[in-house]
C-alpha positions in Angstrom: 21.2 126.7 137.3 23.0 124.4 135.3 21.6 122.4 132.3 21.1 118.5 133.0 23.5 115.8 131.1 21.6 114.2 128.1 22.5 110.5 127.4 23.6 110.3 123.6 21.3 108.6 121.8 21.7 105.8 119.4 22.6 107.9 116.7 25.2 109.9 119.0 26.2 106.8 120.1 30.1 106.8 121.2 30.8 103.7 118.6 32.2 103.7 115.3 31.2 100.6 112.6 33.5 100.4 110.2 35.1 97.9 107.3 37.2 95.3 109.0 39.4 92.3 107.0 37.4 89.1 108.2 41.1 87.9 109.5 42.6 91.0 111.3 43.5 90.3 115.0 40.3 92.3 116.5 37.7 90.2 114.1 39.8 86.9 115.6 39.3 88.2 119.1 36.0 88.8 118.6 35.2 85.7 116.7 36.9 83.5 119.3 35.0 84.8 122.2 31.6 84.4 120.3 33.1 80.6 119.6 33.5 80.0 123.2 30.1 81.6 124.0 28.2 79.2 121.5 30.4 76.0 122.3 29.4 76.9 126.5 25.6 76.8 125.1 25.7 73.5 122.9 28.9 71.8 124.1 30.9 72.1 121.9 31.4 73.3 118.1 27.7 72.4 116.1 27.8 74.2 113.4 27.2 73.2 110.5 27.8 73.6 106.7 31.1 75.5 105.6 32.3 77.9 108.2 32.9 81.4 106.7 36.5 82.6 105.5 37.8 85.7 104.4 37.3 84.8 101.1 33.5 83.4 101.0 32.6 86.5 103.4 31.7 89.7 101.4 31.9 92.1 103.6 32.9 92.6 107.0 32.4 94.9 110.2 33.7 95.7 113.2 32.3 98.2 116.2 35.0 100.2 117.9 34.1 102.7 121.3 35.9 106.2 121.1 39.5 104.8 122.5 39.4 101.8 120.0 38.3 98.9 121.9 36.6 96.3 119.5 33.3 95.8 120.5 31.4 93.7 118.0 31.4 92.2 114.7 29.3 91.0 111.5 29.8 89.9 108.4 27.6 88.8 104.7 28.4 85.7 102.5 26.5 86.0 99.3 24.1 82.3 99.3 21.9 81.4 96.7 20.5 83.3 94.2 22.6 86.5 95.6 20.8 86.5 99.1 23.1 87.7 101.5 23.4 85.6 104.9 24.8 87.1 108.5 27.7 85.6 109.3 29.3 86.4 113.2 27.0 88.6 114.1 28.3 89.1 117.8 28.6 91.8 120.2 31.0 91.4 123.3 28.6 91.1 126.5 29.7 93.9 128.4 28.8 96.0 125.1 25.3 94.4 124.6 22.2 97.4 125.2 24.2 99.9 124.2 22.7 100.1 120.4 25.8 97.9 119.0 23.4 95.0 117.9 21.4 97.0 115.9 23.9 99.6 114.8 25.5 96.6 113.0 22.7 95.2 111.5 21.9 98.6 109.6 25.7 98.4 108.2 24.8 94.8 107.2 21.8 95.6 106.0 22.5 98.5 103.7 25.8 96.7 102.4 23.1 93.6 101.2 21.4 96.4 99.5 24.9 97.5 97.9 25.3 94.0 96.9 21.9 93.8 95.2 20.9 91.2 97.8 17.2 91.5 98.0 16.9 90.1 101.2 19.2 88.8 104.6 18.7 85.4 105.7 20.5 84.2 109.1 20.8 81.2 111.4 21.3 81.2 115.1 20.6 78.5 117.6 17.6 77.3 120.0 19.6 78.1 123.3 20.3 81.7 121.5 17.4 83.7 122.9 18.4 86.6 123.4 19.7 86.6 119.5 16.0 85.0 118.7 14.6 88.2 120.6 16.6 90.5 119.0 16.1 89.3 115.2 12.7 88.9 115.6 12.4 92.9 117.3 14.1 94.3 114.5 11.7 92.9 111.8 13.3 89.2 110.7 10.8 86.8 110.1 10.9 82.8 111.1 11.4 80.6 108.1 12.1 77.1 106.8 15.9 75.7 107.5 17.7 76.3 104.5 21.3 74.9 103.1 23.6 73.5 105.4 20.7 73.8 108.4 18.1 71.4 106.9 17.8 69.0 109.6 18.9 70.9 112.0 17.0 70.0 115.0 19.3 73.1 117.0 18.9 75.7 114.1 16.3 78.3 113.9 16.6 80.6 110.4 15.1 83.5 109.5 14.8 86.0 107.0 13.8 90.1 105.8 13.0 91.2 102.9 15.0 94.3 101.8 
């Protein structure tokens, strides 16, 4: 009798989250596809405010399978009053429901806490549901538009307390 395979679970997962440079040629890749992905939703590039750079972004991550293939990416920029917003938050979609998304957020969210951020705030867009799903599952609460998104009849923020 032989023992049945066990599927790893999220905590066995075969991924790896690690520091990335906002500009190395992976977190380009991955930021270009998620680019084309939003501009296919809205038509083109909406977003507004000041797009993140490597130097406005704080920290930075990058999700690798086994054999090194990028997978997803996500990044903080310190906002006001040292609140930390997601920045890129993307996972390829052939990766998605494999635990990426939320392996991710962890690494973002205990990097806010290194920061002494004392909560995440984010901004994705109305045709992003499956984002608005996701954010929402995971504890983020709906709030007000705030900087660059007042008046943003296409944003949708939210926030979590840390």
């Amino acid at each position: 009798m032989t023992t049945p395979e066990v599927s790893p679970s999220p905590s066995e997962s075969a991924f790896s989250i690690d520091v990335e440079h906002f500009d190395s040629p992976d977190a380009q890749r991955l930021r270009a596809a998620q680019r084309l992905e939003i501009d296919r939703a809205y038509g083109g590039d909406t977003e507004p405010g000041n797009k993140p750079t490597a130097e406005s972004i704080a920290v930075f991550f990058l999700a690798r399978d086994d054999d090194g293939t990028p997978l997803g990416c996500g990044g903080l920029r310190v906002v006001q009053d040292g609140i930390t917003e997601i920045k890129r938050m993307y996972v390829r979609p052939e990766s998605r429901g494999a635990g990426v998304a939320a392996a991710l957020l962890r690494r973002l969210e205990d990097a806010a806490l290194d920061l002494g951020s004392p909560a995440l705030v984010l901004e994705t867009g109305n045709e992003q549901k499956r984002a608005i799903g996701f954010y929402e599952r995971e504890g983020f609460t709906r709030i007000a538009n705030f900087g660059p998104y007042v008046g943003v009849p296409t944003s949708i923020c939210y926030s979590k307390v840390l």
